[in-house]
PDB file of the backbone (N, CA, C, O) and the ligand in Angstrom, with CONECT records:
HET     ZN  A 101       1
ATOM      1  N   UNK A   1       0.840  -1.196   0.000  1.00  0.00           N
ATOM      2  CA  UNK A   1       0.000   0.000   0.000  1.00  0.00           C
ATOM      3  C   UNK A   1       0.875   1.246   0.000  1.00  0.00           C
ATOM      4  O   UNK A   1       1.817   1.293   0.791  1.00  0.00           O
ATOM      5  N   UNK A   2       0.572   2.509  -1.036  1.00  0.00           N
ATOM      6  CA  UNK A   2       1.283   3.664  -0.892  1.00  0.00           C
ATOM      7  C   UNK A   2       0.970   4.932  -0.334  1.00  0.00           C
ATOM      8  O   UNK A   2       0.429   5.937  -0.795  1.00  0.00           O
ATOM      9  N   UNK A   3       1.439   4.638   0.763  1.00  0.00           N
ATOM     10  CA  UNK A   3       1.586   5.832   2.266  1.00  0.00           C
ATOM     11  C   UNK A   3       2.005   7.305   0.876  1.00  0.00           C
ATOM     12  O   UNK A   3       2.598   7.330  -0.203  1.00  0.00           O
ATOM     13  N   UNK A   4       1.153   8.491   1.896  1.00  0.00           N
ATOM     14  CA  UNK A   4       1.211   9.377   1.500  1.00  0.00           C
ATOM     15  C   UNK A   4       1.602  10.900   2.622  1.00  0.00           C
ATOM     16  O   UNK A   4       1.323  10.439   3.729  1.00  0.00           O
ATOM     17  N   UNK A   5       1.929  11.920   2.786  1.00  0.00           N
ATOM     18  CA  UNK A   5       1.898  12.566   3.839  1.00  0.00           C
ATOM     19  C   UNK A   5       2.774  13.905   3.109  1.00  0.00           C
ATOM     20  O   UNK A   5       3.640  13.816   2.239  1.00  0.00           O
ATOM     21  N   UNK A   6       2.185  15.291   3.838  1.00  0.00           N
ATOM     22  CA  UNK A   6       2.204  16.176   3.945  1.00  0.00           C
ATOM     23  C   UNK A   6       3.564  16.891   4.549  1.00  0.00           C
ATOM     24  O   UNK A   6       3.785  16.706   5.746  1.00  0.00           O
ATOM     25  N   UNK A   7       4.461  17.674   3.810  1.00  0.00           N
ATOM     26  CA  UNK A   7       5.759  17.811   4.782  1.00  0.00           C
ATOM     27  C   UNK A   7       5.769  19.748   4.521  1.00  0.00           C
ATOM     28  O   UNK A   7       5.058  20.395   3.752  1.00  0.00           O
ATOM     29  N   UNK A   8       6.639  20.152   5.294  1.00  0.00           N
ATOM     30  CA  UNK A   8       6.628  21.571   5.205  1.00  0.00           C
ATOM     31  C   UNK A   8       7.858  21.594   4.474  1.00  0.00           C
ATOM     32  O   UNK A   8       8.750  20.949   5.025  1.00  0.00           O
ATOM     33  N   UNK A   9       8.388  22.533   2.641  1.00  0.00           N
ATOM     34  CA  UNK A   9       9.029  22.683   2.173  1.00  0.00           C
ATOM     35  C   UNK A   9      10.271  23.691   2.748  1.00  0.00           C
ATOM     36  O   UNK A   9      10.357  24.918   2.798  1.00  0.00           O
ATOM     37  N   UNK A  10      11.086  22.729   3.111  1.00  0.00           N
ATOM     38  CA  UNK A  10      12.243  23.991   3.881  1.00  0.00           C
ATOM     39  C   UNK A  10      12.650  25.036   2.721  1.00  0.00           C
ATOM     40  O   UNK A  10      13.115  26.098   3.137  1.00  0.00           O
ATOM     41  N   UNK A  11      12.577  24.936   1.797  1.00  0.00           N
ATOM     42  CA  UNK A  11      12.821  25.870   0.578  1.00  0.00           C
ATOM     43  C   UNK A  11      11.981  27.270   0.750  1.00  0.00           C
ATOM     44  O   UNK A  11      12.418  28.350   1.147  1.00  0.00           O
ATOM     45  N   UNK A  12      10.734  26.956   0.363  1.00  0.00           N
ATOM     46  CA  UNK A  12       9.351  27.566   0.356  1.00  0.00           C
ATOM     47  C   UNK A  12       8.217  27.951   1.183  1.00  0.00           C
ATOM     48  O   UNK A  12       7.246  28.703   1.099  1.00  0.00           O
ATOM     49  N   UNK A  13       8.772  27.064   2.091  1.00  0.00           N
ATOM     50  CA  UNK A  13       7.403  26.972   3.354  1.00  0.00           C
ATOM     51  C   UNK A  13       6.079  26.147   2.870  1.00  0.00           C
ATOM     52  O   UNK A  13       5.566  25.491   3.776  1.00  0.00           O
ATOM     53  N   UNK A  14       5.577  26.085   1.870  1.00  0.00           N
ATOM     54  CA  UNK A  14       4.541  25.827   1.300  1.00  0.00           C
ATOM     55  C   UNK A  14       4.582  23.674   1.602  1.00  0.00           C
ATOM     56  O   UNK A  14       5.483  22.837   1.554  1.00  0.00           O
ATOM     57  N   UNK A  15       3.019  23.616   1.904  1.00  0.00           N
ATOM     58  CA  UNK A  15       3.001  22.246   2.124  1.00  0.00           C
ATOM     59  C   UNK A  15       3.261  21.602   0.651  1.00  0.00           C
ATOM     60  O   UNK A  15       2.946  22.126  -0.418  1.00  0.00           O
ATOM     61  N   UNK A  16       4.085  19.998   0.889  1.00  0.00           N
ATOM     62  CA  UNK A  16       4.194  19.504  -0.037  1.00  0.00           C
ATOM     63  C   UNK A  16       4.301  17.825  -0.425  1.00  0.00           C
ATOM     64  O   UNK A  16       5.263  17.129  -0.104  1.00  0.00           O
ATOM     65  N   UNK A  17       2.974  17.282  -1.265  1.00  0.00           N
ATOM     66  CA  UNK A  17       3.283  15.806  -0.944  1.00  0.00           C
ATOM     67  C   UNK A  17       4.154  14.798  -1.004  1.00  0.00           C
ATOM     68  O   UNK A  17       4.628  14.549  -2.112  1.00  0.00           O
ATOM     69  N   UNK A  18       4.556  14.014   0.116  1.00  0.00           N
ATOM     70  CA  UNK A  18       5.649  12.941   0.059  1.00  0.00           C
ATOM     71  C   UNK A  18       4.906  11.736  -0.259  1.00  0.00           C
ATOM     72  O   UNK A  18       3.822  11.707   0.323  1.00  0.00           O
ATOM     73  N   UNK A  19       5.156  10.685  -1.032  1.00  0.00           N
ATOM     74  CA  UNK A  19       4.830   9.835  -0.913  1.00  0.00           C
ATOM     75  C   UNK A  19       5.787   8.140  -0.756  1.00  0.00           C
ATOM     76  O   UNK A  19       6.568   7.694  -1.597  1.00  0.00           O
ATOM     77  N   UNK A  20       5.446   7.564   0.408  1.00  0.00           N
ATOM     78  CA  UNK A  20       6.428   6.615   1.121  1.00  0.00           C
ATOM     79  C   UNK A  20       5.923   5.321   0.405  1.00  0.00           C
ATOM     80  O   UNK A  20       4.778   5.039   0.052  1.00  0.00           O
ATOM     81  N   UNK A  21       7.209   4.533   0.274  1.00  0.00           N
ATOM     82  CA  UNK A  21       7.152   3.322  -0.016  1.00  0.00           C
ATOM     83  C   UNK A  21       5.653   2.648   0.282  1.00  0.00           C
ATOM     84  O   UNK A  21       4.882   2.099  -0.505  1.00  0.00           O
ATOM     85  N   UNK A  22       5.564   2.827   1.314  1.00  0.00           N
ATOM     86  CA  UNK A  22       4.633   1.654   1.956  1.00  0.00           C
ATOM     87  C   UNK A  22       5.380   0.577   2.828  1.00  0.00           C
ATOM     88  O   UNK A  22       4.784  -0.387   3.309  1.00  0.00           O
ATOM     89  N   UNK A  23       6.424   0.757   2.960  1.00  0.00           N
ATOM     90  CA  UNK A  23       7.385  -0.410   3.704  1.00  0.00           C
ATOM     91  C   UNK A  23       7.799   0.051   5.332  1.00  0.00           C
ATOM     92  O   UNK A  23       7.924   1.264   5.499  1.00  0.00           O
ATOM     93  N   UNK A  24       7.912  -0.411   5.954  1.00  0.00           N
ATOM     94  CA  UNK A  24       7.776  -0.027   7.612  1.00  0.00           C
ATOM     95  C   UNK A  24       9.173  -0.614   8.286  1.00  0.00           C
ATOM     96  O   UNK A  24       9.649  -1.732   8.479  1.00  0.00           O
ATOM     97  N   UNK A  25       9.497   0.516   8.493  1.00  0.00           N
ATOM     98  CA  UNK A  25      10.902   1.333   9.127  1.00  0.00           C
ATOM     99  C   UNK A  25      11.689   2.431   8.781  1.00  0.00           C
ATOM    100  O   UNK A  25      10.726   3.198   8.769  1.00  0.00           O
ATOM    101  N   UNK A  26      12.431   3.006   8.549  1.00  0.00           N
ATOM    102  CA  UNK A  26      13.282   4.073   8.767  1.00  0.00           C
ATOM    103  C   UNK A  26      13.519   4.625   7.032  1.00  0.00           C
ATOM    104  O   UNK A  26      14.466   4.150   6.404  1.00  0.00           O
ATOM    105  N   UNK A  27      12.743   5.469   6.480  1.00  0.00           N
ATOM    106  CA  UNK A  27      12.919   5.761   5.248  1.00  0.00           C
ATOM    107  C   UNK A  27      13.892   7.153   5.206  1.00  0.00           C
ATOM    108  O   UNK A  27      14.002   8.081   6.006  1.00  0.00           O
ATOM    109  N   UNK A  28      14.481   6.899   4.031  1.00  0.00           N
ATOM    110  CA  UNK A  28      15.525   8.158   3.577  1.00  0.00           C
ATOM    111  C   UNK A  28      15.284   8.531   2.183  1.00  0.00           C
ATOM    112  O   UNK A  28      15.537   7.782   1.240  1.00  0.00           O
ATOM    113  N   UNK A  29      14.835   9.592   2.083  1.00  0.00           N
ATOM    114  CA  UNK A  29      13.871   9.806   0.213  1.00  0.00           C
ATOM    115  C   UNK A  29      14.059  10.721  -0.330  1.00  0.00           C
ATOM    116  O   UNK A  29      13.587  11.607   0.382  1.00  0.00           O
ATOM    117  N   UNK A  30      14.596  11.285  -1.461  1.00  0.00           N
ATOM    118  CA  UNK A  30      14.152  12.645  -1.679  1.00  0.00           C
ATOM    119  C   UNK A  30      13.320  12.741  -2.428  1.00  0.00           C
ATOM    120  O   UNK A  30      13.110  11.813  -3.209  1.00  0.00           O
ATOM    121  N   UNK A  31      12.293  14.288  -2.462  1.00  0.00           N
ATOM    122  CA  UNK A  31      11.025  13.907  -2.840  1.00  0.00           C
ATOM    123  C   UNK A  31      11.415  15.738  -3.370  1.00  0.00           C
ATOM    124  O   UNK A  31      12.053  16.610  -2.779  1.00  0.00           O
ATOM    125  N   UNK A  32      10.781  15.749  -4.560  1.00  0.00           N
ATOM    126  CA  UNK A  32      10.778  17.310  -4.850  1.00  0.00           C
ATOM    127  C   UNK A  32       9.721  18.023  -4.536  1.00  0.00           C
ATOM    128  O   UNK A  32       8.626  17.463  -4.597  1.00  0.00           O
ATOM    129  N   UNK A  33       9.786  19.145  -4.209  1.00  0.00           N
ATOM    130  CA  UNK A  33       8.881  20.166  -3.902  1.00  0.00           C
ATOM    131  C   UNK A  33       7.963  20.350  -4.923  1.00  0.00           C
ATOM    132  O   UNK A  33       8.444  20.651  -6.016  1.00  0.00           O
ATOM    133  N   UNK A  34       6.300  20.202  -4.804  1.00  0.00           N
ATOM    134  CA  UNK A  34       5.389  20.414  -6.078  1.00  0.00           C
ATOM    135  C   UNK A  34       5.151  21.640  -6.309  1.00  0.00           C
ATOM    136  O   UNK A  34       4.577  21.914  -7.363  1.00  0.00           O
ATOM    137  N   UNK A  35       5.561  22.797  -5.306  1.00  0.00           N
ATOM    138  CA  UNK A  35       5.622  24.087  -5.350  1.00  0.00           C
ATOM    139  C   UNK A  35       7.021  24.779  -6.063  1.00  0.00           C
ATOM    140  O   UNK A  35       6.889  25.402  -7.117  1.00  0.00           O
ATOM    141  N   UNK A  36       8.451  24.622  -5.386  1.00  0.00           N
ATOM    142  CA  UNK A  36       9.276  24.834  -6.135  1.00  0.00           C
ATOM    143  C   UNK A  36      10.098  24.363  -6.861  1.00  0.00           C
ATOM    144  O   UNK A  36      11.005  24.887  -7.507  1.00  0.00           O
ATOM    145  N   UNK A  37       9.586  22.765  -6.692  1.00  0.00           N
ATOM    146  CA  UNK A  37      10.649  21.766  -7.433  1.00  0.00           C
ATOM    147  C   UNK A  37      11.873  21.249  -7.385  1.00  0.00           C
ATOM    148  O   UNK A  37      12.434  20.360  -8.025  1.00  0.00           O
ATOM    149  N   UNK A  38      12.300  22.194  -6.224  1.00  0.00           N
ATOM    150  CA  UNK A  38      13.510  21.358  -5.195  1.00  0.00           C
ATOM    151  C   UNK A  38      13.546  20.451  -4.881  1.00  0.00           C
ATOM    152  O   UNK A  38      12.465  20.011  -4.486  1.00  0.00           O
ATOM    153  N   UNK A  39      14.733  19.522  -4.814  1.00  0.00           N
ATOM    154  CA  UNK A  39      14.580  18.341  -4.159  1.00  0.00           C
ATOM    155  C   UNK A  39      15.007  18.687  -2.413  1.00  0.00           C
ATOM    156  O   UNK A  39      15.819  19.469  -1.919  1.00  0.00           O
ATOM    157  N   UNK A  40      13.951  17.611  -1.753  1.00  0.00           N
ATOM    158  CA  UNK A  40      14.127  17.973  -0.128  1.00  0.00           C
ATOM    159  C   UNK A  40      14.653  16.279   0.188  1.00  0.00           C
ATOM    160  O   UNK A  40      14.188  15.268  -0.337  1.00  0.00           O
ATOM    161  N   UNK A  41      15.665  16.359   1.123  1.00  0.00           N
ATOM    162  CA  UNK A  41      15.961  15.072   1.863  1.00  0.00           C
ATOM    163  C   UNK A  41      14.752  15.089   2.980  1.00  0.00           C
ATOM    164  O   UNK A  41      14.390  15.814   3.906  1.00  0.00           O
ATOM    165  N   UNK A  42      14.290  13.710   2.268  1.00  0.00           N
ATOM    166  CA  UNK A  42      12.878  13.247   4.002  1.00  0.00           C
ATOM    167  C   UNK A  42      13.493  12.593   4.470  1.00  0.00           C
ATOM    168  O   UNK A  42      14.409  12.042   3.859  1.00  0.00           O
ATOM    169  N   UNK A  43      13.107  12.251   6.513  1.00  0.00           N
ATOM    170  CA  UNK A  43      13.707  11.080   6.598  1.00  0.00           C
ATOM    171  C   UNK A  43      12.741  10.611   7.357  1.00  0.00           C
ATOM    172  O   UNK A  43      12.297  11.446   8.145  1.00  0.00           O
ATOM    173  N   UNK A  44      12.195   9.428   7.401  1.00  0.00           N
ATOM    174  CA  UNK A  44      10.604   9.416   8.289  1.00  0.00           C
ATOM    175  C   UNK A  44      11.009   7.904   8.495  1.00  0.00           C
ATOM    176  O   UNK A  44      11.896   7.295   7.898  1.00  0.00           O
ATOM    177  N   UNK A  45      10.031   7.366   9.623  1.00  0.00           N
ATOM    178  CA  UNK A  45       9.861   6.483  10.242  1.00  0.00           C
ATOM    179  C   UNK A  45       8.464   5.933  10.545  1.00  0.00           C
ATOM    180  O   UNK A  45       7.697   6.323  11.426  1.00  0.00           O
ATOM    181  N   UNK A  46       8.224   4.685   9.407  1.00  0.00           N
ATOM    182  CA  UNK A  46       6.830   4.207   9.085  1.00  0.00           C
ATOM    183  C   UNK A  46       6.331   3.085  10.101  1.00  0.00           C
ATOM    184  O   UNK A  46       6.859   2.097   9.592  1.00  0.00           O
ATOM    185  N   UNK A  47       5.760   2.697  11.029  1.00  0.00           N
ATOM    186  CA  UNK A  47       5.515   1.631  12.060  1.00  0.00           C
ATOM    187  C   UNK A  47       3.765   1.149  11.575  1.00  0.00           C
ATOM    188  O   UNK A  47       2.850   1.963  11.704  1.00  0.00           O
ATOM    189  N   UNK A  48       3.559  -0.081  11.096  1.00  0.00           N
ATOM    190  CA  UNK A  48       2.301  -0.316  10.656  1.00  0.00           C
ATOM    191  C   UNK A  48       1.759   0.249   9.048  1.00  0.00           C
ATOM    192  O   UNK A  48       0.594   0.145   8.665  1.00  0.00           O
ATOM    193  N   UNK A  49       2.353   0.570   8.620  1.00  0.00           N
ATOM    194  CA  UNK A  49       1.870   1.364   7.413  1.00  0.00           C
ATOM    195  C   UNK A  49       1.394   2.659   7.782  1.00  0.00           C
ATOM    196  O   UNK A  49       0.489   3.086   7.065  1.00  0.00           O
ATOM    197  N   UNK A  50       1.970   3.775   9.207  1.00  0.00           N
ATOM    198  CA  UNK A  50       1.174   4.939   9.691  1.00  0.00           C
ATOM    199  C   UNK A  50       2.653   5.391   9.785  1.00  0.00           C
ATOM    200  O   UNK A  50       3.637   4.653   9.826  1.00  0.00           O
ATOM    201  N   UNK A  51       2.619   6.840   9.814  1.00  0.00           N
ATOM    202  CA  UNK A  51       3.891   7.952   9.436  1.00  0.00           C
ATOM    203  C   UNK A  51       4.069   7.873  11.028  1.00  0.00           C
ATOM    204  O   UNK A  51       3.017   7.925  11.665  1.00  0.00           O
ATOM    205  N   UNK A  52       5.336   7.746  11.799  1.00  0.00           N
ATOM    206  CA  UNK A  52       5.331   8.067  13.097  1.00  0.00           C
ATOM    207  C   UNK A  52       5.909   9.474  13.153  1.00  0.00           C
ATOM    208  O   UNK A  52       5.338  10.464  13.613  1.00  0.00           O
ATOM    209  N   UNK A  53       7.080   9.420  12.638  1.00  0.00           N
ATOM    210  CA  UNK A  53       7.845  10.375  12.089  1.00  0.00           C
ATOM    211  C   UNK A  53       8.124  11.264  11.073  1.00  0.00           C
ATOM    212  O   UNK A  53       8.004  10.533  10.089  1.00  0.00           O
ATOM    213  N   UNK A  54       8.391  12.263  10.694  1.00  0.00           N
ATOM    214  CA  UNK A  54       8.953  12.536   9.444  1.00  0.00           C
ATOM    215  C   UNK A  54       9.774  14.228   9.383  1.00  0.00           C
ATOM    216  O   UNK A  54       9.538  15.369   9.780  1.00  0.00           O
ATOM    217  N   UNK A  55      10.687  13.594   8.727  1.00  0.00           N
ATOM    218  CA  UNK A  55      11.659  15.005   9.079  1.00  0.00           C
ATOM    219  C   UNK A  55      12.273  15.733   7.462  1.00  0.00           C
ATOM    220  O   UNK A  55      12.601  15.118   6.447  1.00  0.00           O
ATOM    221  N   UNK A  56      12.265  17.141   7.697  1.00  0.00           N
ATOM    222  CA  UNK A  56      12.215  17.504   6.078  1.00  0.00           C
ATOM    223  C   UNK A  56      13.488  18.443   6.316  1.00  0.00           C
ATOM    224  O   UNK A  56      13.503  19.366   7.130  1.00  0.00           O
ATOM    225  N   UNK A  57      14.660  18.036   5.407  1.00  0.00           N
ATOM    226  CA  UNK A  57      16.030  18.683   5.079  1.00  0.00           C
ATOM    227  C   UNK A  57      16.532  19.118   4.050  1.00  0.00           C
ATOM    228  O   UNK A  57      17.668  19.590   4.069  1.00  0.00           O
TER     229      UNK A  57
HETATM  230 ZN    ZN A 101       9.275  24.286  -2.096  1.00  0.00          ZN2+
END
């Protein structure tokens, strides 16, 4: 199943969607900004298929 979630663009400020494997433990992703198109390092932590964590760099 593909986990989805909301991160704050350190670039832009503007919210922006991540979307996670679906696989449960310790993800490292980069995901570009749909606002400015930057790429952002995520690093989140999936337990059950539910976001516990998620950190935007
Ligand atoms: Zn942005």
């Amino acid at each position: 199943m593909e986990e989805t979630t909301t991160i704050d663009c350190p670039y832009c400020n503007s919210e922006t969607l991540v979307i996670l494997d679906g696989v449960d433990g310790d993800l490292d992703l980069v995901s570009d900004c749909e606002n400015c198109c930057r790429p952002i390092n995520v690093k989140a932590s999936v337990e059950d298929g539910a976001v516990v964590s998620i950190q935007a760099g």
